[in-house]
C-alpha positions in Angstrom: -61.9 148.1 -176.8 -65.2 146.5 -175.2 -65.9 147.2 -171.4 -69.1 146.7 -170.9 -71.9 144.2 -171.5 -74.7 142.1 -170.5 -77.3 139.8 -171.4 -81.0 139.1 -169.8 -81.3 135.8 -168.5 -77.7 135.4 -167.2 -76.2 167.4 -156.5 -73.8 166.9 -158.7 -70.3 164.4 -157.8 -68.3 164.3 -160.7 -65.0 162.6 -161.1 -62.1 164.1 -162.8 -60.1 162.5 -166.1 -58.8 162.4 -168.8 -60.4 159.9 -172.1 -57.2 158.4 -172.0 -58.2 157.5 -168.1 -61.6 156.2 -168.8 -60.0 153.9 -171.5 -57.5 152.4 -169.0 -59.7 152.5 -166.3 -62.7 150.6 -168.7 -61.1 147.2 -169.5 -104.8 151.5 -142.3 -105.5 149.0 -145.4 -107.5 150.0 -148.3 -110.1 147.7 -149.9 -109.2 147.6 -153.8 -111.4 145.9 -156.1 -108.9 142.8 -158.4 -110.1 143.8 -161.5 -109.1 147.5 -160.8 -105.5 146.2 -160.0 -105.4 143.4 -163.0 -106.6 146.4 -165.6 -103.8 148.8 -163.8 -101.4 146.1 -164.3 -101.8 146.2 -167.8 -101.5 149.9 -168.5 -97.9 149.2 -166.6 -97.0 146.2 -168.8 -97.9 148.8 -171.6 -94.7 151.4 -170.5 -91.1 150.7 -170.1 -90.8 150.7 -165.9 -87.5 151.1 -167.0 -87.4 154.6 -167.6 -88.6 157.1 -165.3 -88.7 160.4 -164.2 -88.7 161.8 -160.5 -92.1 163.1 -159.7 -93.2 162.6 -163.0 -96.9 163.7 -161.2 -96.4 167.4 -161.7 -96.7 167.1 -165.3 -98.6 164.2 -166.3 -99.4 165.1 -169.7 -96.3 165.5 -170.5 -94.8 162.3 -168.9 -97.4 160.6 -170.8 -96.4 162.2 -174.1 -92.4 160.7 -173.9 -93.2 157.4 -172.0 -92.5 158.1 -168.2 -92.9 154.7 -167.0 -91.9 154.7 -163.3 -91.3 157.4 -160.3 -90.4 157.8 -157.2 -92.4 159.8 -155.0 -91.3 161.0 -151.8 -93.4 160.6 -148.7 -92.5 162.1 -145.3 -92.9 159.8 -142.0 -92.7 163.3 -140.2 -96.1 164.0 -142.2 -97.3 161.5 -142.6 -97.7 160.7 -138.9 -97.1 163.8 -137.4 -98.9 163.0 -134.1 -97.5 159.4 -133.1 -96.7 155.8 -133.6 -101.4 155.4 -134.4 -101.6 158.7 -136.6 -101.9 158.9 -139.9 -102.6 162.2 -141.5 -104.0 161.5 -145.0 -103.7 165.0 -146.1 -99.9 164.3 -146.1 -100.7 162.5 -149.9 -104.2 165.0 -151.0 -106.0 161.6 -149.8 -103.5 160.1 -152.5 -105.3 161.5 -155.2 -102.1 162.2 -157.0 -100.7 158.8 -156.1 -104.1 157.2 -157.8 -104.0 159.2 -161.1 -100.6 158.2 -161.6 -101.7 154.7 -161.2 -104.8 155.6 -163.6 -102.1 156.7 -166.4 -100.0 153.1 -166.0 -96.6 154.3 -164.1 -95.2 152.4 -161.5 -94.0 153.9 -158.2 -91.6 153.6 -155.6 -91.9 155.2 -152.4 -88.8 156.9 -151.0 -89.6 157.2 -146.9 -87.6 159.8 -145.6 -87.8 162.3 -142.1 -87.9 161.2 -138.6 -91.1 162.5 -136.7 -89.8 164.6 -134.0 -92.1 162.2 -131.4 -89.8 159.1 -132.7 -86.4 160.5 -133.1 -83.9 159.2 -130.5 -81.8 162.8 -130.5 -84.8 165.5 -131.1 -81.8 168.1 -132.0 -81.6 165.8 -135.1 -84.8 166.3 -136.1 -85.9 164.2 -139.4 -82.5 163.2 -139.5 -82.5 161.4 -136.0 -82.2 157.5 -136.3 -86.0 156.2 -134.8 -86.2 155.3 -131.1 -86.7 151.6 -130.8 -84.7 150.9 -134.2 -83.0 148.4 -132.6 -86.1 146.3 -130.7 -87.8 143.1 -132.7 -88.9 144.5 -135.9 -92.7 143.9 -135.0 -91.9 145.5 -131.4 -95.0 148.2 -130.7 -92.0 150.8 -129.5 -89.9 150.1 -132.7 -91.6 153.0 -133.9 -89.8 153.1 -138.0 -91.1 149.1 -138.0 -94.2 150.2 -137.7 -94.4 152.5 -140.0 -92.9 150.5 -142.5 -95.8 147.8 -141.9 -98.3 150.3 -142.1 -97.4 151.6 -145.1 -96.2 148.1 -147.2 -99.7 147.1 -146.0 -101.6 150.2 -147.1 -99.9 150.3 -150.4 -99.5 147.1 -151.4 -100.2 146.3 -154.9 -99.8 149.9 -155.3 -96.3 150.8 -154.5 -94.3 147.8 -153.8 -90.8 149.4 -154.0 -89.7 151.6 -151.4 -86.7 153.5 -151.1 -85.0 153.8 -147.8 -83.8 157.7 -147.4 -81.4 159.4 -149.6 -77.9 159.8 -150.0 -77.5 158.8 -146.1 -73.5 158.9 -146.7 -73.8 162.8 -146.9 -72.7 163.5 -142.9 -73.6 167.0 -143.2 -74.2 170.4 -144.9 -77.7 171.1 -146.9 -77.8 167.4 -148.2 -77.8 165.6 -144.8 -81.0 163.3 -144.4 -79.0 160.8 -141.6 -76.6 161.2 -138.9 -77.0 157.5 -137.8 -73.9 155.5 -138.3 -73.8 152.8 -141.1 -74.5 150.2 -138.3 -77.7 151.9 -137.6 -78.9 152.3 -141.6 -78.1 148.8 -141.9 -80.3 148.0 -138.4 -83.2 150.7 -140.1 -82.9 149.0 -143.8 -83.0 145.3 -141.8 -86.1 146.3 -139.5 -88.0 147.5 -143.2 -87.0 144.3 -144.9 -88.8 142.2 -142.3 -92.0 145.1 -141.5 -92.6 145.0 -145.4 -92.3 141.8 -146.7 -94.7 140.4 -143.4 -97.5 142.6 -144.7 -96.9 142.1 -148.5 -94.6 139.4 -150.0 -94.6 140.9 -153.3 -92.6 144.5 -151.5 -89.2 145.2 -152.5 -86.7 147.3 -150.5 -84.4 149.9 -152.5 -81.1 150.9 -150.6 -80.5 154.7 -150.4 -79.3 156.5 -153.5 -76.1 156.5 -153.5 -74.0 159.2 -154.9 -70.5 157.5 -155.6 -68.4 160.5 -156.2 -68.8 161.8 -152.6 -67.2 159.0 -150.9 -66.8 156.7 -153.8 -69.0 153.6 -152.4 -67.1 153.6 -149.3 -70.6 153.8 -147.0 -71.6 151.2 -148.9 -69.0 148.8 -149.0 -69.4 149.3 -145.5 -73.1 148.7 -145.4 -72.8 145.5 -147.1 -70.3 144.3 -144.8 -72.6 145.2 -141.7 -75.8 143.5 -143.4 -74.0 140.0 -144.3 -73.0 139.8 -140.7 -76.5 140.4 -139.1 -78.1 137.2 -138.1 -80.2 135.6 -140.4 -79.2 137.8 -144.0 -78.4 134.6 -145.7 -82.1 133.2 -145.3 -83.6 136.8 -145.8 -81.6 138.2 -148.9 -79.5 140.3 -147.5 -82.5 142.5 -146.5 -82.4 144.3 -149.3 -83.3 143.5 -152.7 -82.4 146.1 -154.8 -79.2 148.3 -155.0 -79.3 152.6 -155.6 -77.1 154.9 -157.1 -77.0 158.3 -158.1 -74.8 159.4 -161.5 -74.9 163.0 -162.7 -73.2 165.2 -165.7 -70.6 162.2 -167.0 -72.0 159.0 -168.9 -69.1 157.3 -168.9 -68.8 157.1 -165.3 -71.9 154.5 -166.0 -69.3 152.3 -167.1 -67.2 152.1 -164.6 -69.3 152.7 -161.1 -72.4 150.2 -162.6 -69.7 147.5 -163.0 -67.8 148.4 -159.7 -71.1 148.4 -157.2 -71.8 144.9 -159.0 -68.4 143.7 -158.0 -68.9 144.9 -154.9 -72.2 142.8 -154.4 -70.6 139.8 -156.1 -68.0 139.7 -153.3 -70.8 139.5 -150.8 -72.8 137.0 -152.7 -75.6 139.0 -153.7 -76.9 139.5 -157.1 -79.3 142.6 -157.0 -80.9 144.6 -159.6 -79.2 148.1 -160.0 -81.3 151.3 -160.1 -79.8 155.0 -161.2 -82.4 156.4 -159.4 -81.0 160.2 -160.0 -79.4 161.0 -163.1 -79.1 164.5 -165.2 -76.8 167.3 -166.2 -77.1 170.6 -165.2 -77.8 173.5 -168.2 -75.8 176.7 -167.2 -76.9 178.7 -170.5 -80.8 178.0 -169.9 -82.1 181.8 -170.0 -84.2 181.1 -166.6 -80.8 180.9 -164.9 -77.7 181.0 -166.3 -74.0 179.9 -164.6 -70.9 180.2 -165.4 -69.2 177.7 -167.9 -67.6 175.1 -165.4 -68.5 172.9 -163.1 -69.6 169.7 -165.0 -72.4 171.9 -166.1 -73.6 171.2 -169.7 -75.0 173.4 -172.1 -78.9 172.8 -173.4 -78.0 170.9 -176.5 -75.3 168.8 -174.0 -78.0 168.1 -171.3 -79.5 166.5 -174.3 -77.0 164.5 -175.2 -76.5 163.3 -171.8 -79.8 161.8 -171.5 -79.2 159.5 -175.0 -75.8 158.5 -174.0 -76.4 157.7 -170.6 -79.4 155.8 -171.3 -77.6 153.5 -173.5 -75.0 152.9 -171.4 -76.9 152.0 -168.7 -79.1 149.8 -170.6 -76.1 148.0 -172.3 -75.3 147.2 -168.6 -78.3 145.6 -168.0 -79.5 148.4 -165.0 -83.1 147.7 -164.2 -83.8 151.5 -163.9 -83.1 154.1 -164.7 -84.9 158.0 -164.0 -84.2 161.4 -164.8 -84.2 164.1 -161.9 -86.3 165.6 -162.7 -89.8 166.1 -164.4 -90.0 169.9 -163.6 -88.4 172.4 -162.2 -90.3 173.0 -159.3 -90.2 174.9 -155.5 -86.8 173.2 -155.2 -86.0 175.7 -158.4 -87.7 178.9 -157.0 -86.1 178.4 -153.8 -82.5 178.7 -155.2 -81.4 175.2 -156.5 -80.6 173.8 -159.8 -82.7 173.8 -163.1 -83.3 169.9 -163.0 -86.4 169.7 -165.2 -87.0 168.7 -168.1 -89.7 170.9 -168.2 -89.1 174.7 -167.1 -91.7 176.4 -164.7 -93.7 177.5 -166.8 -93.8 174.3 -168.7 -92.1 174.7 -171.8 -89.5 172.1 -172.4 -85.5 171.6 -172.9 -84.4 170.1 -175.5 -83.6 167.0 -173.3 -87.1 166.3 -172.8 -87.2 165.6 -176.7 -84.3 163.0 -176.1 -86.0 161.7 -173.2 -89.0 160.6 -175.4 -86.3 159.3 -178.3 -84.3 157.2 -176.1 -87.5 155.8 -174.3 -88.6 154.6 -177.7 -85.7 153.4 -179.4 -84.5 152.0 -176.2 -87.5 150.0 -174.8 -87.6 146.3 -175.3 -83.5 146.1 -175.3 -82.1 142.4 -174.2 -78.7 142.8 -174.4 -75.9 145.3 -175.5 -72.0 146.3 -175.3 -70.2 148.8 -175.0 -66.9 149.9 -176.9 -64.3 152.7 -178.0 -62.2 153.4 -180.5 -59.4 154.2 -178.2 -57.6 156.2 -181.9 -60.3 158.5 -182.6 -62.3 158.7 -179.0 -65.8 156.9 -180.5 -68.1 155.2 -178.3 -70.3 152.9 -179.6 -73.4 151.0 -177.7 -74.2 148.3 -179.7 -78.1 147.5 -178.1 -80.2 144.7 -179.4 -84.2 144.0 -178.8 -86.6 141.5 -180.8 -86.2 142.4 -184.6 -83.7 145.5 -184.4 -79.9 146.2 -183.7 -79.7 150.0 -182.4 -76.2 151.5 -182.5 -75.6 155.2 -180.6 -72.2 156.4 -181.1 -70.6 159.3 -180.3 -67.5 161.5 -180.5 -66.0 162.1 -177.1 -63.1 164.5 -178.4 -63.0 167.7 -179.9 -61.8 166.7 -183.0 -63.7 165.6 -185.7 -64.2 162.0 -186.4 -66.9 159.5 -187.7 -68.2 156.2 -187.1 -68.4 152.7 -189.2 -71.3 150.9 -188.5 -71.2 147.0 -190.1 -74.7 146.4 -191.5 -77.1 143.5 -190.4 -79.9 145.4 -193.2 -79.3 146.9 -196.4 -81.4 150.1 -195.4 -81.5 151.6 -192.0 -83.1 154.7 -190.0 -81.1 157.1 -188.4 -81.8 159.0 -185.8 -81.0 162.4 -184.1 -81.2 162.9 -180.1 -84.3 165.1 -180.8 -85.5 162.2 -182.8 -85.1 163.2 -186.0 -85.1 160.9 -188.5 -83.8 159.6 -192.1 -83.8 156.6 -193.8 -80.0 155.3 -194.9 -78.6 152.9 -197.4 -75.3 150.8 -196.6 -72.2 150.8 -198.7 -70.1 148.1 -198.7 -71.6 145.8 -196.0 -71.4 149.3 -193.9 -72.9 152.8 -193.0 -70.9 155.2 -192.2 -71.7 158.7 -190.4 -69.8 162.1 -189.4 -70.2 162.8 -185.8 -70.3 166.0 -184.3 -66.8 167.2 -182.4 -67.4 167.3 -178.1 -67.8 170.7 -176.9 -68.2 169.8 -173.1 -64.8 170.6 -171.4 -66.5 172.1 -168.3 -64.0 169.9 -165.9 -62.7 173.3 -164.1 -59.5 171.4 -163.5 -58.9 170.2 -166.6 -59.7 172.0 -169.6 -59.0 168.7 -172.1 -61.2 166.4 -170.2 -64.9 166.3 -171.9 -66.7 165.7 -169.4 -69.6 164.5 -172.0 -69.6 163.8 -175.6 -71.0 165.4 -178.6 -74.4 164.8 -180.2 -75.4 161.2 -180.4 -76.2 159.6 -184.0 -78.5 156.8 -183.2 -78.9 154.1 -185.9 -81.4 151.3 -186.5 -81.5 148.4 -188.2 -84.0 146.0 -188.8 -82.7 142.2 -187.5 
């Protein structure tokens, strides 16, 4: 069964099921020299901006050393002009020394603005989560205080960051998650007014809708956004005033192939054909030493978290998403301070073994034009059939317990394979084939559903010269 392909040119929310399910379900402006920008742009043309990792800037080193090629950074309005619609507080970025290095080392960046100043929110009690006062004046109105801020910054960035992303997970209403208690009428009035600030003061800036996280209301905020922005005046001639769509996936690659295909259904039906970013992705570890959790809730083991990063990468490249990034590069304050152990790199920097298969999928993965999807709906195998200039790359793996193995037809007589840690060995086909044992699922961490797996077992990645 194929469900899923494309070609170029043409918190953790985790869904329930059952492999038999997912098989039915599947059928201020700063002077900057152009020769500085031209030899930047290069560096990026040198990385895959396709894969990322969320504040890759805490480690660069090590994002160098496995490919980071994009992140987003977050930067607070609230900070960043803590004092009123004219101030600007450069110490909100360390004078963006940070921002530049990043720059220095080739990644590109998107901008996630975030965090109503208390001076500009229109309920104070709401804090950074108040919609702005004046959101619903002209876009260049002096007293529509969020338009000006996005002007400011477009202009101040430009050529620098050109994609920014507007808040996070906005359909979260309350609890510890909550960044917006504005209806969707008023995100689609805030991501209108920053679709006209930004692309005044740079032509080349790219708005990026909030990341979504499907499982909480399963695109229904959304579906409604999409519906408020086609009927605001003048979304025909202006895109839709947005131009690139968000979503957050965590702990299940399959769900890649059904929500990536949905949210483009869902834009098809409004006439828009956006790029698609997984701007959050991971699975949680709950037998890393640092911290360890009990065995349930979508959590993954070390060696699973690692095999989540292979298999949702080639899934999401076989769907033709424009990016895709790992939350994230370390663990962090966010760590210290009680939350999950996100990083691919601990505290004290030593690495899980998913930073390994962050730095094999980057490389077997970059340059991909087109790719499907299939199972073997007898003996639970998934196969990602990827293709890139002079290779066919193959990741399968078993998504049952049981054990089972994979045919591959061969396009070469010799081939490499490949572990998730990117290990590799070189393989002869037999018969116009290769074929390959594949390590049983050990995953079941679905507290609901002891048979469901909620990922699959170690990927075997194959490569073949074409």
């Amino acid at each position: 069964m194929v469900f899923g392909q494309f070609n170029h040119g043409k918190r953790v929310y985790a869904r329930l099921g059952s492999l038999l399910l997912v098989c039915a379900v599947l059928s201020c402006v700063v002077q900057r020299p152009a020769r500085s920008i031209a030899a930047r742009a290069d560096l990026q043309n040198s990385l895959n901006s396709r894969f990322g990792v969320v504040e890759a800037w805490r480690a660069p080193q090590q994002a160098a050393a496995i490919g980071v090629g994009w992140e987003r950074l977050t930067l607070w309005w609230k900070a960043l002009q803590p004092d009123g619609p004219n101030s600007w507080n450069a110490f909100a970025t360390g004078h963006d020394g940070y921002i530049n290095r990043e720059l220095a080392a080739g990644r590109k960046l998107a901008g996630e603005l975030i965090n109503t100043p208390d001076w500009a929110a229109a309920n104070l009690s709401q804090h950074g989560s108040s919609i702005p006062k004046g959101l619903y004046l002209p876009y260049d109105d002096p007293q529509n205080y969020w338009g000006h801020f996005v002007s400011l910054i477009a202009k101040r960035y430009a050529g620098r960051i050109d994609d920014w992303v507007l808040w996070n997970e906005v359909n979260i209403p309350s609890g510890k998650y909550s960044t917006w208690k504005g209806s969707v009428a008023d995100y689609a009035q805030l991501v209108k007014v920053a679709y006209l600030a930004a692309h005044r003061v740079n032509p080349h800036a790219r708005i990026v809708l909030f990341g979504d996280p499907y499982w909480y209301d399963h695109g229904a905020f959304f579906t409604k956004l999409l519906d408020k922005l086609a009927l605001q005046p003048g979304a025909a001639a202006n895109n839709g005033y947005f131009d690139v769509a968000n979503v957050h996936l965590y702990n299940r690659p399959l769900d890649y192939a059904t929500i990536i295909p949905l949210y483009m259904r869902l834009l098809a039906q409004h006439h828009l054909h956006k790029p698609i970013w997984i701007s959050e992705t991971n699975a949680i570890p709950f037998n890393d030493p640092v911290r360890l959790y009990p065995r349930a809730g979508f959590f993954a083991t070390l060696n699973d978290q690692a095999s989540y990063i292979v298999e949702a990468f080639a899934i999401a490249v076989s769907l033709g998403v424009e990016r895709v990034e790992v939350n994230r590069m370390i663990d962090g304050t966010d760590f210290t301070a009680g939350g999950e152990p996100f990083g691919l790199l601990r505290n004290d920097m030593s690495a899980r073994p998913a930073y390994s298969a962050y730095r094999t999928a980057v490389q077997l993965l970059s340059g991909v034009t087109s790719g499907r999807l299939s199972v073997n709906a007898v003996s639970g195998v998934y196969t990602v059939t990827l293709h890139k200039p002079g290779a066919t790359i193959t990741v399968a793996w078993d998504q049952t317990p049981l054990p089972a193995s994979v045919t591959i037809p061969a396009v070469s007589s010799s081939a490499t394979k490949y572990t998730k840690l990117g290990v590799t060995h070189s393989v002869h086909a037999s018969s116009g084939s290769y074929r390959f044992p594949l390590e049983p699922a050990t995953g079941n961490t679905d507290p609901s559903n002891p048979k469901d797996y909620v990922m699959g077992g170690s990927p075997l990645i194959l490569v073949q010269a074409s």
